[in-house]
N, C-alpha and C positions, 0 to 999 in steps of 0.2 A: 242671574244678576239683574238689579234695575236700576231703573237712574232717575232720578226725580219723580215724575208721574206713574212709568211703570216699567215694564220687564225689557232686557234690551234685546230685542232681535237676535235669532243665528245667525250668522255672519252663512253666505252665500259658497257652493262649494270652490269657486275658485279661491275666497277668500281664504279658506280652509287648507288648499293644496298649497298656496303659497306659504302656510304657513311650516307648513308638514316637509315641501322639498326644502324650504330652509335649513330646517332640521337635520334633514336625514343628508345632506352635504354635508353639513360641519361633520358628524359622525361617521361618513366614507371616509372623509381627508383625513378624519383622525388615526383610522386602521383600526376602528375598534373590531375585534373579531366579530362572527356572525353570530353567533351564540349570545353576545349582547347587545347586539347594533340593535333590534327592533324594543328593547326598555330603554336604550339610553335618547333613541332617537325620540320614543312617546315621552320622556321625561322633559325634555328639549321643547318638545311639540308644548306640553302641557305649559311650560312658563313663559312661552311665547304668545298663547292663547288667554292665559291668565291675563298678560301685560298689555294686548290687545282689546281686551273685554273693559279692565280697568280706564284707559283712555276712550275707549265709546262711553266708559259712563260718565267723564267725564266732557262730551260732547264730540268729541273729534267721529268724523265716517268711521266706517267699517276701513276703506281704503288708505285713510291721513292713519289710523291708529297702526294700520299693521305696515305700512313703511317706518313708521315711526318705531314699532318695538322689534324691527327685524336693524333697525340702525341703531337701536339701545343695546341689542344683544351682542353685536360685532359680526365684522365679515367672517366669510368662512375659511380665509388662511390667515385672518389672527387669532379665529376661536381654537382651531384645529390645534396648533402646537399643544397651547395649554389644555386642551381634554383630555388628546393623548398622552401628555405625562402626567396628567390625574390617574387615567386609565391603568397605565403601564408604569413608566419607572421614567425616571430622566434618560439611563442609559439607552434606553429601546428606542426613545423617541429621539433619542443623537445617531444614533446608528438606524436602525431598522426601518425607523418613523422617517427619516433623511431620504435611505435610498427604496423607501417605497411607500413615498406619500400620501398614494390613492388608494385606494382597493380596488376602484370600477375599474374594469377591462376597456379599453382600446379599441373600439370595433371599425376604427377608419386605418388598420395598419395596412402597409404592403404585404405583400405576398410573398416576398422575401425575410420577412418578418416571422413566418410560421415557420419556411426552413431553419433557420437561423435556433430556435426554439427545439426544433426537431433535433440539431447539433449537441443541442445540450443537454436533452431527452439521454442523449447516448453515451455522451461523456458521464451524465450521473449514473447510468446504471454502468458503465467500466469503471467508474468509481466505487460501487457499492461493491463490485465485484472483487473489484485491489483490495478492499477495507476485509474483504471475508479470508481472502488469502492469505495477507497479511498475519489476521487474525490466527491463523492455524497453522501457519510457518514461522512468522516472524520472533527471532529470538527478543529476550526483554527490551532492550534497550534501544533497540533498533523496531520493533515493534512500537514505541511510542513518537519516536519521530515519523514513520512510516506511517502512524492512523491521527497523528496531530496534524501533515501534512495533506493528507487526503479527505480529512474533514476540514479542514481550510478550502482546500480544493473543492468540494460537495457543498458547502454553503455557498461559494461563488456562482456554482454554478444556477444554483434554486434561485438563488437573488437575482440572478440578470434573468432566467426565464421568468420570474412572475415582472420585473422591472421591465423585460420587454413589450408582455400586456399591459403595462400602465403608460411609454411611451417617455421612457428614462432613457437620457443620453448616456447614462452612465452604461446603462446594459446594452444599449446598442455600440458602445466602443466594444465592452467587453464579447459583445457576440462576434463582431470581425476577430478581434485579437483571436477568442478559441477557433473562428473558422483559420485562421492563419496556422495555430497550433497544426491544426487537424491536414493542411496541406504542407509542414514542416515534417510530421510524422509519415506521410505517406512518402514523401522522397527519400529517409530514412531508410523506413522499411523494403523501397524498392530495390537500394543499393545493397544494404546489406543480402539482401536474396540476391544480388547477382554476385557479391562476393562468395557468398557458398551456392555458387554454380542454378539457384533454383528463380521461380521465377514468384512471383507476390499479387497481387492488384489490390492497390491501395483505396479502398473502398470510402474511407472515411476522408483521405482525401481529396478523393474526388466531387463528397459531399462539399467539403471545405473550399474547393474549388469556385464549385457552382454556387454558393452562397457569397465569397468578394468578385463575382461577374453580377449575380443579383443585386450586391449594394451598389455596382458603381452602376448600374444602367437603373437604380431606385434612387437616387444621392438626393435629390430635391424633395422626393417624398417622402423620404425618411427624415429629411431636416425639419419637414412641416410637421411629422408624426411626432417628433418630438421636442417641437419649439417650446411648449408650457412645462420644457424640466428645467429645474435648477440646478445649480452646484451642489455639489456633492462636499467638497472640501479635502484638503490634501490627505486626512488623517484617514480617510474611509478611501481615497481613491488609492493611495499606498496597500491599504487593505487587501482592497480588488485588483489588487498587480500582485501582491504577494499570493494569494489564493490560486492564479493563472501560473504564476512561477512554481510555486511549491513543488506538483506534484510531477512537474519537468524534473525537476533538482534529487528526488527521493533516490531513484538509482547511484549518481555520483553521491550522493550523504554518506551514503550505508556503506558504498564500497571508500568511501576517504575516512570513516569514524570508525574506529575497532571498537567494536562493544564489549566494555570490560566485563561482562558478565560472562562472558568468551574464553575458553583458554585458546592460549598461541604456542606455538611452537616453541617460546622459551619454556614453558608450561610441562614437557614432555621429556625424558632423555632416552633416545634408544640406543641401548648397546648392542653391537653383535660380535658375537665369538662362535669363530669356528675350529673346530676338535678334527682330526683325522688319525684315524687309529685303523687295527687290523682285528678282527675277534668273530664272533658269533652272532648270526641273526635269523632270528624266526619271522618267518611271512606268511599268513594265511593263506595256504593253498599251493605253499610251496615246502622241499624238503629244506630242513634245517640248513645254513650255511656256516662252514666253519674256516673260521680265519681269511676274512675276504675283507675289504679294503670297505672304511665306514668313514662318512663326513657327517658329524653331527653340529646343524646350524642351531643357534641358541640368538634368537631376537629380544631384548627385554627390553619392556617401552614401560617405562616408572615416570608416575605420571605426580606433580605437584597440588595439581588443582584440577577438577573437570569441569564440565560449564555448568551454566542453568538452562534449563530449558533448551538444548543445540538447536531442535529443529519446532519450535514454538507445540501449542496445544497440542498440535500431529503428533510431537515425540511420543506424546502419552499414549494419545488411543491408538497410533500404530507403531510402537517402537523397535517391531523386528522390521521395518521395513528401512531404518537409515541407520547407518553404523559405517564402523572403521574397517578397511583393508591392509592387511599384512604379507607381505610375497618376497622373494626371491629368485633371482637369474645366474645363470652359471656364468662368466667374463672369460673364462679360457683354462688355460692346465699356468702353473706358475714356471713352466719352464718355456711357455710362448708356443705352446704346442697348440695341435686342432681342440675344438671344444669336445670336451670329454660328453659322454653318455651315459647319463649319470639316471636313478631312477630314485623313487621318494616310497619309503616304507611305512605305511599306512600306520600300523600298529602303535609306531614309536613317533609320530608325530602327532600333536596337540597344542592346543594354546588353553593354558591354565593361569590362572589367578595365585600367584606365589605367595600369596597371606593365606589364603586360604585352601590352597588345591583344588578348590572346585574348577570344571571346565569355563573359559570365560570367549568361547567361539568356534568356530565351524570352519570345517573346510569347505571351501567354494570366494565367493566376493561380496561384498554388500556393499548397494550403491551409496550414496552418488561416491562411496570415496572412492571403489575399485576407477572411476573413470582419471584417477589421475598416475596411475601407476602406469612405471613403463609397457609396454606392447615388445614382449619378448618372447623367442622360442625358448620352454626351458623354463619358465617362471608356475612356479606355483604359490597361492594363494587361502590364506585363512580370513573369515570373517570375525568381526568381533564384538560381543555382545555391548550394547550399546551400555547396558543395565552395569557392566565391570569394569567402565572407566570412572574412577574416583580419586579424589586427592589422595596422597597419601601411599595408592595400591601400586601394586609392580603386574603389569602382565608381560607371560612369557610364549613366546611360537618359536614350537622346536620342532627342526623337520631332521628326519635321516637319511641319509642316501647312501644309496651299493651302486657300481656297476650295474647296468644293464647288460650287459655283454658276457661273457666268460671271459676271464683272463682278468686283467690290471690294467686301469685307467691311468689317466694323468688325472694329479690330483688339482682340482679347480681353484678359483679363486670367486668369491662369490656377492654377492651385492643386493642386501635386503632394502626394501622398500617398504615405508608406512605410512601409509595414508591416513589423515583423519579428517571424515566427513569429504566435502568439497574444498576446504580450506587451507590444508599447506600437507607438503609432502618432504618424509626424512626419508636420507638415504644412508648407506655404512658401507664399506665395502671391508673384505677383508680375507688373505688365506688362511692356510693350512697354521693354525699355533697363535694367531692375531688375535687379539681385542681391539676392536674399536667404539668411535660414539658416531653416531648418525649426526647430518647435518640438514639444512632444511635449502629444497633448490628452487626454483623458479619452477610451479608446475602446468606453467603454460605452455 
């Protein structure tokens, strides 16, 4: 470029640097990512130089032109809003752009400031961890409050650790609030292990601990650490309460919302009938028995509706691993006598699928439902195929029973149990010539 007589001078390297760290501020404040910050910053640079070049030729110094076009282009928190919502979107630059203004790191923080960071390290990776279980357990509907709630919960956390290196009041509340979390959960954890007799060490409490002993013997340096934030505003600070509360609330959601994608116990109706007759029975490995005392239990659980998904993606890739329990206990003889001694004939007991005949279960238990049935002498138990509970179908468990003994029992009275999953438990009882229908009890 020249100016009247001839070419105008390079401007001198400080000239130059001020022009450049001008630049390259507006473009930190902005949050342009890194990937573009060094073109938007030389773009910047370039028409700050131009406009600087232009006023030397028009006689002003090197020094008069470049305050003059660094106060033509605007400071760097009025350039800043409006580049970033060039950059980005309105939205990003109200939310994102708000609670993390800067991009440059902090490097005058406390030292309570790294623990505090560290807190949150650990809460995000218990986070990613919930979000994978969830994922592979959780039934639908209860799956989407469950991973809407803990990516609430995962963005809060990301946003107060990067807002902590930038020296945001906002993240520094939110870092005490989760240190508080974290020493609310440990005395949780403690009691409950001493109610079931064990003992715990609350490790992440302890962290939590030491990090509001760190803030309150840091309080003046942290106030300095973070004097250059601004407000935030009700709408984002509501945000970041909710995001803190969320993933507290997910336990009580799930257990107070029934996911209708779920059968319930009206869903189910189990009948039991029991037969007592006198005739013939074959046992393997024994001689034939003729005219000997027979109780034949007949359970049928006819089912309206089954669920979706019971036990989330796991159902699929391991579905013999979660299923239903079926069992029975003997109650006494009906004349108030000792409890008979009764034994179960292998041969003639099964549970089948009455639409179809095919087998629809096993003998033995499948958790988690076997854990809600009673703890009885005398109870035996069928597992049930996870794959043959369907709307529509009827499954049935039939067990038979002889004496054990020689001679003639009293005849029982007896009381089937059906578990399904963890979730609710029917019972029936009934003697000798009874039909009845199961009822659903409290299985705590």
């Amino acid at each position: 470029m020249t100016h009247k007589g001839g070419p105008i001078a390079t401007p001198d390297p400080e000239i130059a640097g001020r022009l450049r760290t001008h630049a390259e501020r507006i473009v930190a404040a902005a949050g342009i990512p890194a990937r573009a910050r060094d073109d938007m910053a030389d773009e910047l640079y370039g028409h700050l130089f131009e406009r600087t070049a232009s006023l030397v030729a028009d006689g002003h110094t090197w020094t008069d032109a470049t305050d003059r076009a660094i106060a033509a282009l605007g400071a760097v928190d009025e350039l800043a809003p409006d580049l970033a919502t060039a950059f980005h979107s309105r939205l990003w630059s109200s939310t994102i752009g708000v609670l993390l203004p800067a991009i440059t790191a902090r490097e005058d923080r406390p030292t309570v400031i790294g623990w505090m960071r560290l807190a949150l390290v650990i809460g995000m990776a218990l986070t990613v961890v919930g979000l994978g279980v969830a994922i592979f357990r959780a039934t639908p509907v209860h799956l989407v409050v469950v991973v809407t709630s803990l990516f609430l919960g995962l963005a809060g956390l990301l946003l107060a650790f990067e807002g902590l290196a930038r020296g945001q009041r906002w993240a520094l509340w939110y870092g005490i609030a989760f240190a508080a979390e974290l020493v609310l959960f440990g005395v949780l954890s403690v009691l409950e292990a001493a109610k079931a007799g064990s003992m715990t060490i609350p490790i992440g409490g302890f962290l939590g601990a030491g990090i509001l002993l760190g803030v309150a013997s840091a309080w003046d340096r942290l106030q300095a650490f973070v004097a250059d934030s601004r407000p935030i505003g009700r709408a984002l600070g509501g945000l970041l309460v909710a995001s803190l509360l969320a993933p507290l609330l997910i336990a009580p959601a799930v257990a107070a919302i029934p996911d209708p994608t779920q059968a319930s116990a009206d869903d189910v109706r189990l009948t039991l009938l029991v037969t007592c007759d006198r005739g013939d029975v074959i046992e393997t490995g024994f001689p034939p028995q003729h005219d000997v005392q027979r109780v034949t239990i007949e359970a049928d659980m006819a089912w309206r509706r089954g669920d979706l998904l019971p036990n989330g993606l796991d159902g699929l890739i391991n579905p013999a691993h979660f299923g239903d329990t079926s069992g029975f206990r003997m109650l006494g003889s009906a004349m108030d006598g000792p409890i008979p001694d009764w034994g179960v004939v292998p041969e003639a007991s099964n549970v089948v699928d009455l639409d179809t005949g095919e087998p629809a279960g096993w003998f033995g238990g499948t958790a988690p439902s076997v854990e809600l049935l009673p703890e009885t002498i005398g109870s035996f138990t069928v597992g049930i195929d996870p794959a043959a509970i369907q709307g529509g179908r009827t499954l049935r468990s039939t067990w038979l029973l002889v004496p054990s003994a020689d001679g003639d029992a009293a005849w029982p009275v007896v009381e089937v149990a059906y578990a399904h999953l963890d979730r609710f438990l029917l019972l029936a009882t009934a003697g000798c010539g009874e039909s009845t229908v199961g009822t659903e009890i409290d299985a705590g």
